[in-house]
C-alpha positions in Angstrom: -8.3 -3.6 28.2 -11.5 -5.2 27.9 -14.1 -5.1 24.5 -15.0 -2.2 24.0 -17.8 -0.4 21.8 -15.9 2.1 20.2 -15.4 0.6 16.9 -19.1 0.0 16.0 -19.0 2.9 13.0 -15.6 1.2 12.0 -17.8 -2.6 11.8 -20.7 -1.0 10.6 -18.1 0.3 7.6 -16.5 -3.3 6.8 -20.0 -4.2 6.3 -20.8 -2.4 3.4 -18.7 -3.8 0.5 -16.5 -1.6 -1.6 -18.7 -2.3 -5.1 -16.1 -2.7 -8.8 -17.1 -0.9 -11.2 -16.6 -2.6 -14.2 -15.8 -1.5 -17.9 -19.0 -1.9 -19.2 -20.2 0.5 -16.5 -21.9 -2.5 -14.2 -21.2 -3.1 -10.8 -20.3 -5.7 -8.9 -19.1 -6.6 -5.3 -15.2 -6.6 -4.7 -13.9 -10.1 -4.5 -10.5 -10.1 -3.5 -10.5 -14.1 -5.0 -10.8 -12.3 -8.1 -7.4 -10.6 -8.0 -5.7 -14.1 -6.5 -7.1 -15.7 -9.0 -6.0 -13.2 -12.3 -2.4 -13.0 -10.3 -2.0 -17.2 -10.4 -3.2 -17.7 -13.7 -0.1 -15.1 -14.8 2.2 -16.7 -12.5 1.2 -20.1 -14.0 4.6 -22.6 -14.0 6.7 -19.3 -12.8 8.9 -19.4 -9.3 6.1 -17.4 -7.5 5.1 -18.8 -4.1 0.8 -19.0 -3.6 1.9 -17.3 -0.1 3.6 -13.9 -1.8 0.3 -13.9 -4.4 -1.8 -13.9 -0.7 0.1 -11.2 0.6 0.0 -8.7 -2.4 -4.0 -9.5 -2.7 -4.1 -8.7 0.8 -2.0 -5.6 0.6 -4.2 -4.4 -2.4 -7.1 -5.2 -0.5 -5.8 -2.8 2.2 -5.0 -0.2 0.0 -8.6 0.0 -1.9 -10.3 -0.4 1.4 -8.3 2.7 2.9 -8.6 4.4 -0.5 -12.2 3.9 -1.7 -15.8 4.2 0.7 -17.9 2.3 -1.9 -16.6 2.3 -5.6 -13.7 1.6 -7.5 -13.1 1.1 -10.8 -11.7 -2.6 -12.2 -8.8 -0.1 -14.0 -7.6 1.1 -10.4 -7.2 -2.0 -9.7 -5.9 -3.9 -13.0 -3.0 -1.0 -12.6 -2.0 -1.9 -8.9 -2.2 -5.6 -9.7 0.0 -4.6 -12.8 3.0 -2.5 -10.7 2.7 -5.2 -8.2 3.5 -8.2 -10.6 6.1 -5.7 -12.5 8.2 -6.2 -9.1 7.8 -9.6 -8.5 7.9 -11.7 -11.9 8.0 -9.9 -15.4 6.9 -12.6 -17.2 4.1 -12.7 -14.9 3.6 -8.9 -15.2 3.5 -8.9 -19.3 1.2 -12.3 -18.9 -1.3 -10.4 -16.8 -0.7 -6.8 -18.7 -1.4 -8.6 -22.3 -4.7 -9.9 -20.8 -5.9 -6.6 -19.2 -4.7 -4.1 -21.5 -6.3 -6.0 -24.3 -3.8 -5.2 -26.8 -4.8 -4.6 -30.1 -1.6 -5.6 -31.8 1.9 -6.6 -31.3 3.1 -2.3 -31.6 1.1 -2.2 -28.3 2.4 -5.2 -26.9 6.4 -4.1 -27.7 5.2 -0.8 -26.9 4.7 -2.4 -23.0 7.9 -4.9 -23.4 10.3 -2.0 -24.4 10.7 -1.0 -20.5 12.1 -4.1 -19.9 13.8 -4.5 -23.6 15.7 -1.1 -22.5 16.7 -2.3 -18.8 18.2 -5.8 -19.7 20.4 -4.1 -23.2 21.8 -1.7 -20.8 21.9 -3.0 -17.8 
């Protein structure tokens, strides 16, 4: 087939960074490290491969990328990072939901544990 030209607008587009924005309102360049690096520190001495952390960074790369041109906000992505540990490890998920969510006291916290509370009673 040849290299072709056609995808110049499509390189010109990965060149311009999808920009966080942040709670406080600032902005700063998306780092998909950033996620990697939230989703270990959860998954800290739990049976969760580095390579399935890789491939849900990647896959929520993917998604913002398709999703946003130049902003998102850190929330959009605290909340897919959250659904994506809540299928893999839920320790992992509460670790990195306690963290983001910033709980202000331990009503909250049960509050997000009673999903799980509810599923392993009846179950």
């Amino acid at each position: 087939m040849g290299c072709n030209r056609r995808f110049t607008t499509y390189e010109r587009m990965e060149e311009t960074p999808l920009r966080v924005v942040k709670k406080d309102g600032s902005r700063v360049p998306f780092d998909r490290n950033q996620i990697l690096k939230g989703m270990l520190k959860a998954c800290e001495k739990r049976p969760v491969a580095l390579e399935q952390l890789e491939e849900i960074t990647s896959r929520i790369e993917r998604s913002l990328t398709e999703m946003f041109d130049r902003e998102v906000g850190s929330k959009y992505i605290g909340q897919l990072v959250m659904d994506e540990l809540k299928e893999l490890d839920q320790v992992a998920y509460v670790r990195f939901a306690s963290v983001y969510r910033e709980f202000k006291d331990i009503q909250q916290f049960m509050e997000e544990l009673r999903p799980f509370l509810e599923t392993s009673t009846h179950g």
